[in-house]
Every structure is written in structure tokens, then in C-alpha cells.
N, C-alpha and C positions, 0 to 999 in steps of 0.2 A: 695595175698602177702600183698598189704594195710590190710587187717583186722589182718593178723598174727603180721605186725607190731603195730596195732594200739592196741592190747592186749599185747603185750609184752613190750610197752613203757607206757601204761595207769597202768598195772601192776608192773613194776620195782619203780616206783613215787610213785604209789598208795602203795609199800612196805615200802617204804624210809619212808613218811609219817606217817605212822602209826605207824611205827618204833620209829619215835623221838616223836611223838606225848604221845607213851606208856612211854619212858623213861620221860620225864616229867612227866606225871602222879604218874611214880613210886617214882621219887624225890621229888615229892609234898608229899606222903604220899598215895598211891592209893594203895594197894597191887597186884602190878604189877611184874614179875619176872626180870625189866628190868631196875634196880634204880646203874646202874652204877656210880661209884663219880667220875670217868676222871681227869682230872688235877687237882692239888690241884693251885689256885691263888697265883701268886708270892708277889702281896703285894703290889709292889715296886710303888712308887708313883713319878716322877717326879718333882723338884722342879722349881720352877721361872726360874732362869736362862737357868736349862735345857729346857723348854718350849722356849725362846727365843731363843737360839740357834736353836732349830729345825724348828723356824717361820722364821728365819732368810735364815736358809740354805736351805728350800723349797720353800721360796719366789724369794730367789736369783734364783733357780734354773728356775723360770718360766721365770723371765727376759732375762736370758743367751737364754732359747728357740726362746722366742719374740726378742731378738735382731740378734740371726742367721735366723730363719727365712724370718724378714722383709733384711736383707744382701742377701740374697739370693732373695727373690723379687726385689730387686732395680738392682741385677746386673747379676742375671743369669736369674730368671724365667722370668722377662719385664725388660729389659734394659733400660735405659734411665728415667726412673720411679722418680715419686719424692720422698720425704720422706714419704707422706702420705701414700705410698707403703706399712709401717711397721703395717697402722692398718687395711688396707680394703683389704689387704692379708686373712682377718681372716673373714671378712663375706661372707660367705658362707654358703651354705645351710640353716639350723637353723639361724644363727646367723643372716643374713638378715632379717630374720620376728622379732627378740626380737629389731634388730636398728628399725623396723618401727613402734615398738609396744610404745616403749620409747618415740618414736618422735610423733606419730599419736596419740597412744591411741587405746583401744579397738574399740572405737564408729569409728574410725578415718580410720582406716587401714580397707579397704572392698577390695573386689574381686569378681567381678562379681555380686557386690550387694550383698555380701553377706559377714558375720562375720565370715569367715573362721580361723583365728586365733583366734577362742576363745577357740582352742583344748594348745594353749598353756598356763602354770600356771602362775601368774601376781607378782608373789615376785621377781624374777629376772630383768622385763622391768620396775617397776615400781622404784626400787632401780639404778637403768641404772639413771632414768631420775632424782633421785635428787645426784649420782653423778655427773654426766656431769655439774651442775650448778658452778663444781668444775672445771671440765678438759675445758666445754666449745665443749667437744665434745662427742658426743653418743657411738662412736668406741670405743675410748679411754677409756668412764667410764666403757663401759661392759668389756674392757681387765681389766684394772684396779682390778674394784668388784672382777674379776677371779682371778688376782693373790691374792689379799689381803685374799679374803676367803679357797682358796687353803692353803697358809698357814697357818693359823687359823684351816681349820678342819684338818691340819696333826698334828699340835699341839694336838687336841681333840682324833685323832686316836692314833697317841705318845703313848698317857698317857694310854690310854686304852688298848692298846698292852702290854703295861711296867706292869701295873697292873695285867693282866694275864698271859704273858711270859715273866715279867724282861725286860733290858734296852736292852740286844741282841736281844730278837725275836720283839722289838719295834722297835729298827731301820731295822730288816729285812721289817717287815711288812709297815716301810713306802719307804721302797726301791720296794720295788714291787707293791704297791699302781704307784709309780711315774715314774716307767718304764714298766709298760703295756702294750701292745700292740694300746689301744685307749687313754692312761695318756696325750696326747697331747692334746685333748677335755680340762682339767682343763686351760688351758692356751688360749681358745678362747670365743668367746661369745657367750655361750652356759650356761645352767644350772647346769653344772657336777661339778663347783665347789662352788656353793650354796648350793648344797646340800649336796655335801662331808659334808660342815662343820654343815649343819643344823642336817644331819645324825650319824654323829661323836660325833657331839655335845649332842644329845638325846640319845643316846647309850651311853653315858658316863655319865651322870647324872642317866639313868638309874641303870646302875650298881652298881654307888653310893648311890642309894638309895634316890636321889635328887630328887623326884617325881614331884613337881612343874614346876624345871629349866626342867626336861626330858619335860614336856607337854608343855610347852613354847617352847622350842625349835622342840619337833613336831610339833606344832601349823606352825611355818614358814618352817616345811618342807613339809606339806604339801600344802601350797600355795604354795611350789616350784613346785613339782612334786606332781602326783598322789599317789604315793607311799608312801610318807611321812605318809600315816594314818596308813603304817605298824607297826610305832613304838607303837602304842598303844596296838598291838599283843607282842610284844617284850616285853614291861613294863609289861604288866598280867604275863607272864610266868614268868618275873623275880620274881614278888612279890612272887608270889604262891611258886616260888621253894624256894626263901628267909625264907618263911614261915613256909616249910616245912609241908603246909596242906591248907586248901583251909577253915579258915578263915575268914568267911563273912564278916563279921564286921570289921573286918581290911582290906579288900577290900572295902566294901562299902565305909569305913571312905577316902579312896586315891582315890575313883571310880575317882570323879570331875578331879581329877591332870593327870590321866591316860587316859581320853576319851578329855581331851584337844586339840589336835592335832585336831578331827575332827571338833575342830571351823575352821580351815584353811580351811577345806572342803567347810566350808559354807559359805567363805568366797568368794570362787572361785567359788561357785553356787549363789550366791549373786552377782556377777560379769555379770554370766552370762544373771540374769533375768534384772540386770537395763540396758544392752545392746539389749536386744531382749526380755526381757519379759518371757524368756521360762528360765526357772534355768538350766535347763538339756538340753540344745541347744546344746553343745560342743558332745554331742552324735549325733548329726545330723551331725555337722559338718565334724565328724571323718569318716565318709561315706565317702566325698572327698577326705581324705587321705587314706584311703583303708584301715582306723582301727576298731578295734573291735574284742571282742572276739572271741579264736578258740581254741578247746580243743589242748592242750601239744603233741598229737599225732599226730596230723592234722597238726600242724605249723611244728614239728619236717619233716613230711612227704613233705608240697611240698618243706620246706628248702632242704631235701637232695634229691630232682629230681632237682629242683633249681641249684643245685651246684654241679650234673653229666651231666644238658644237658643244663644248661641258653643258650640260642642262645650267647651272646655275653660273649664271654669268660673272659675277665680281670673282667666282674662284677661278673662272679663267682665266681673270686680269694679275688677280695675286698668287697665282700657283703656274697654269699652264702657260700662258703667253712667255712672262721672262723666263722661264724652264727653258721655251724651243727659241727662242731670241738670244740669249746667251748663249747656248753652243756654237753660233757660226760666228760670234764674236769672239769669242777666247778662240775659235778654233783658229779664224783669218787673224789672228795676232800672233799663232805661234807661227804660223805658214810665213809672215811678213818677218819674223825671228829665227826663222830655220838656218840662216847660216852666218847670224851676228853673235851667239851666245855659244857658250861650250856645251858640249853633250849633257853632262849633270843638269843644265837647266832644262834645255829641249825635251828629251827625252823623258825626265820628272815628271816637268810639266804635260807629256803628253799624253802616256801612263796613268797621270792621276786625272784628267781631261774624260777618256775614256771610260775609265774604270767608276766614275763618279755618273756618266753616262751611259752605264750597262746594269741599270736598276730596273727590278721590274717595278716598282711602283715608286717611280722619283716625283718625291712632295718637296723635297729641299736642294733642290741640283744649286740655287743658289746660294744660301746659306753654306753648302760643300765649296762654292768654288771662293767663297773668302778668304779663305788656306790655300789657296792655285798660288802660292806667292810667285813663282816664276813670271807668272802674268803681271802682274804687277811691276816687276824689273820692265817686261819687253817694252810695255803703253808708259813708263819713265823714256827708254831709250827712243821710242817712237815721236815722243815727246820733245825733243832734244833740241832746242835752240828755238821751239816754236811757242811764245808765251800766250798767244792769242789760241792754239790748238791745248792748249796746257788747261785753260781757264774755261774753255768749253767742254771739255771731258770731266775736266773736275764739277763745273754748275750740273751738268747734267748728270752724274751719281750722286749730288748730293742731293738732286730733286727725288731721284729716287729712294736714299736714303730716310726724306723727309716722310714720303708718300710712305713707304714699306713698314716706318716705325708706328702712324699713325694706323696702319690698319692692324699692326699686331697690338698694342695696345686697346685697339676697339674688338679686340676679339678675331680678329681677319684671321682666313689660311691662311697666312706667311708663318714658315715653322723650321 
């Protein structure tokens, strides 16, 4: 039974793949049978004020989270509680290691004798610790950084939504960025909204053709995350399809602006060798966390034994179940998107799909696919003149939204 599954999910991927992989080709200029032209780009560019507004009303919206929240810590979840309720409600799991990353420092924060957070990326606690010189407190600056960037990369997603499907499939696409099932992660002290906007942000100069600002703004997403050096797959395909031919020369001449991002990399392997001498320690590390890579079939497989027999049930419900439910959902959205969006989104997206899905021990496939922004764009465009299919996708993530918050807050796996 494992090997029939393990051929029919390494095969359906391996189809998808090849798939958009040929359509790009074809759009580049390859004589490919598969050079579909999909949406035609709306254009529409947002101006100034419309960008404030939308900083405004998704920033506000973090606050509104953060202040029922910490209400509800102070008088239902621990009674009697004091104010400080409102910020150490929020460290938890993750967000515990970036407060001691901030405060200690890499060299600073050990266990066991040993650099076990060096598996996390350094743009986030290092940014922690020179806001806090503001707030005076670490909790505080990492909520803080979260909302301020959260808003910021809806802004940058906004504009990039508006630009491909006009000002209705932008605000769908950041209504559903914000009611997500794991959207409550941007609003904790966590990475998810650093890189919203580091991600948002280099996806949109992308597009633009801002090759520079795109590799700058790579550069700090991938000091965020690991994943951030995806954008530099994202920018190639943009250029090439821009080009309509593969153009050496005018590659060459952007090479520098497009393999930027992977300075972050080295930044964060630079990191690791003045702390322990070894650049590539954070792979030793991740032994202890039970990571590493695991072919897309394998992770698929023990996720869904995981989530018919986990000895303890509710972590089925809050870990394994939406873990193997969600892959054939982003997956059947990019398949229904495979030949309406340009290669930079498909491809991104499916790349980061994958690669987020080839974990040996995946605890946060969801909380990872909040940052899937491509997916976000498709379920706007899928969305597209349908307000009654609009308002059912959206009730239903923000049920889950509601459920997900309520169990990490009581302590739940959700992480």
C-alpha cells in the first residue's frame, strides 16, 4: 500500500512540475506545445493614500486581535492576572526561543551545552533587540515588529493583487491572507510577519521589474527564513518570461541583482561558523528538532497514519489532520491556476508547496503555508465575481482561525 501511495503522490507532483515547468519554457520562447497566456494583468496600481488605508485597516486589525486576546487572558484564561498578561500570553512555543535569542544572543542562549537555536534565522531577534530599546521590553518589541510588518507586507501584497486582479480580487486576496486558519501567527512573536512583508515585498519589485529593490528585499528574507532564497527562482522566471526568450546577456547583465538574496544565506552561514566554527552547524542542530529532509511521499504518508491513529487524539485534530487536509487544497488551487498566472507565481508557489512538504517531522505545514502568498492571489482570482463563494471561504478560515487561536492560547499543538 506505502509503495502504491508513494508512486501516485511522487507522480501526481512530479506531473504538476513538469507541467508548469513546460509552460514557462513555452512562454519564454521554447517550442513547447504549452505557452498558454492566462490572465491578461489588470494594471491597476494603487496610489498613496489607497496604501495607507490598507496599513492602516490591517494594522488596526492586529491590535483589535492583541487587545481581545490579552482580555481574555487577564479575565477568563488566568484570572487575576496582571496587565503583563497582554504580552507573555504570546510566548509560546516559537516565540520563547526568538525573546531569548533577542536577549541572550546566539553565543548566549545554550542547552545542554549546546547551540540549539542556531536552526532559527537571525533577522527577526536581532531586529526584536533594537526595537525593544524603544519599548524597553522584548515581548512587546517582537509583538510590535509583527504588527508594524504585517501591515507593511499587506500593503506590498495590496498592490500586487490590485495589479494582477484589479482593487476587488486585492482586497479579497488580503481578506484571506488575514483570516486564515493559522493568520493569528502574524500577530505573535514569530517570523510570519517578517517575512510576509520581506516576501510581498520582493514579489512585487519583482514584477516590477525593480530587480535591485526585488534582491534587497530577498537578501532580508532570506535571513528570515530559509526559504527566502526562493525568490531568486521567482525573479529568473520572471525575467526570462518578461523576455520572452532566454537572452544571456540581459541575464547576465541582472545576474548580480537576482542572486542577491543568497547574500542572506551567507549571512546566516556566517552566523553560524562565528558561533561554533562550523557554517553549516544549524544542520546538526536540526537532528534535535527531528528536521531534515523527507521525500513529499514519505512526509505525506506518516502525516496521514499520524492523523488516523496519533495515540492522542486532539493532537490529531490540531497538528496532523489539517497538515494532510491542506496539501490537496493548496495543491487543487495551484492545478486550477496552472495556466492563468505567470510562471514567477506558479512555479514559487509550487516549490515552496513542496519544499514545506518534504519535512521529516512537519508540526507547522500550516503556520509555513501562511507565507504560500501565491495561493492567496489564485482563491482571490478563483473567487472573482462569486460573492456568495467569497463569503463562504472566508466564514470558513476564519472558523478556523477562531478554533486554532483558542487552542494555542490553552496551550494546544498548534505551533
Amino acid at each position: 500500500m506505502e509503495l502504491i501511495w508513494t508512486l501516485a503522490v511522487t507522480g501526481m507532483v512530479a506531473a504538476l512540475g513538469l507541467y508548469l515547468v513546460l509552460r514557462w519554457l513555452g512562454r519564454a520562447g521554447v517550442p513547447v506545445p504549452l505557452a498558454a497566456k492566462g490572465l491578461a494583468a489588470k494594471g491597476y496600481v494603487p496610489d498613496s493614500r489607497e496604501c495607507v488605508k490598507v496599513f492602516t485597516v490591517t494594522f488596526g486589525f492586529r491590535i483589535l486581535i492583541f487587545l481581545l486576546v490579552g482580555l481574555a487572558a487577564c479575565f477568563i484564561l488566568y484570572p487575576g492576572s496582571g496587565p503583563d498578561a497582554f504580552l507573555w500570553i504570546w510566548k509560546k512555543w516559537d516565540g520563547l526561543h526568538y525573546v531569548n535569542l533577542a536577549e541572550l544572543g546566539y553565543s548566549g542562549y545554550v542547552e545542554d551545552g549546546k547551540n540549539l537555536f542556531l536552526v532559527f534565522f537571525p533577522l527577526y531577534p536581532w531586529l526584536m533587540r533594537v526595537v525593544s530599546l524603544i519599548t524597553g521590553n522584548t515581548m512587546a518589541a517582537g509583538l510590535l515588529l509583527s504588527f508594524m510588518c504585517y501591515g507593511a507586507g499587506c500593503v506590498f501584497l495590496y498592490k500586487l493583487a490590485a495589479f494582477e486582479l484589479g482593487r476587488g480580487g486585492a482586497v479579497r486576496t488580503v481578506l484571506f491572507l488575514s483570516v486564515y486558519p493559522y493568520a493569528f501567527f502574524f500577530g505573535g512573536i514569530m517570523t510570519e510577519s517578517l517575512f510576509l512583508l520581506t516576501t510581498a515585498a520582493g514579489l512585487w519589485y519583482i514584477r516590477r521589474h525593480r530587480w535591485w529593490l526585488a534582491g534587497m528585499w530577498g537578501l532580508l528574507a532570506a535571513m528570515t527564513r530559509m526559504h527566502g532564497v526562493l525568490l531568486i527562482g521567482a525573479a529568473a522566471a520572471e525575467l526570462v518570461e518578461h523576455l520572452g526568450r532566454f537572452d544571456w546577456k540581459a541575464i547576465v547583465r541582472r545576474l548580480p541583482a537576482l542572486i542577491l538574496p543568497a547574500v542572506g544565506t551567507l549571512v546566516y552561514l556566517a552566523l553560524n561558523w562565528s558561533v561554533t566554527g562550523n557554517p553549516f552547524a544549524f544542520t546538526v542542530m536540526q537532528q534535535h528538532w527531528s528536521q531534515g529532509f523527507c521525500p513529499i511521499a514519505d512526509t505525506l504518508w506518516y502525516v496521514l497514519q499520524n492523523a488516523l491513529s496519533y495515540p492522542t487524539e486532539l493532537v490529531r485534530y490540531q497538528i496532523w489532520v489539517p497538515t494532510i487536509v491542506l496539501f490537496p487544497v493548496f495543491f487543487a488551487l495551484l492545478v486550477w491556476a496552472r495556466n492563468k498566472f505567470r510562471g514567477m507565481y506558479t512555479l514559487y508557489g509550487f516549490v515552496y508547496l513542496v519544499l514545506n512538504y518534504s519535512l521529516s517531522w512537519l508540526l507547522s505545514a500550516g503556520r509555513y503555508l501562511s507565507c504560500a502568498l501565491p495561493f492567496f492571489l489564485f482563491a482571490a482570482a478563483l473567487t472573482q465575481g462569486k460573492p456568495k463563494l467569497t463569503g463562504v471561504v472566508a466564514a470558513a478560515m476564519g472558523a478556523g482561525f477562531l478554533l486554532n487561536l483558542v487552542w494555542f492560547l490553552n496551550g494546544g499543538q498548534v505551533m
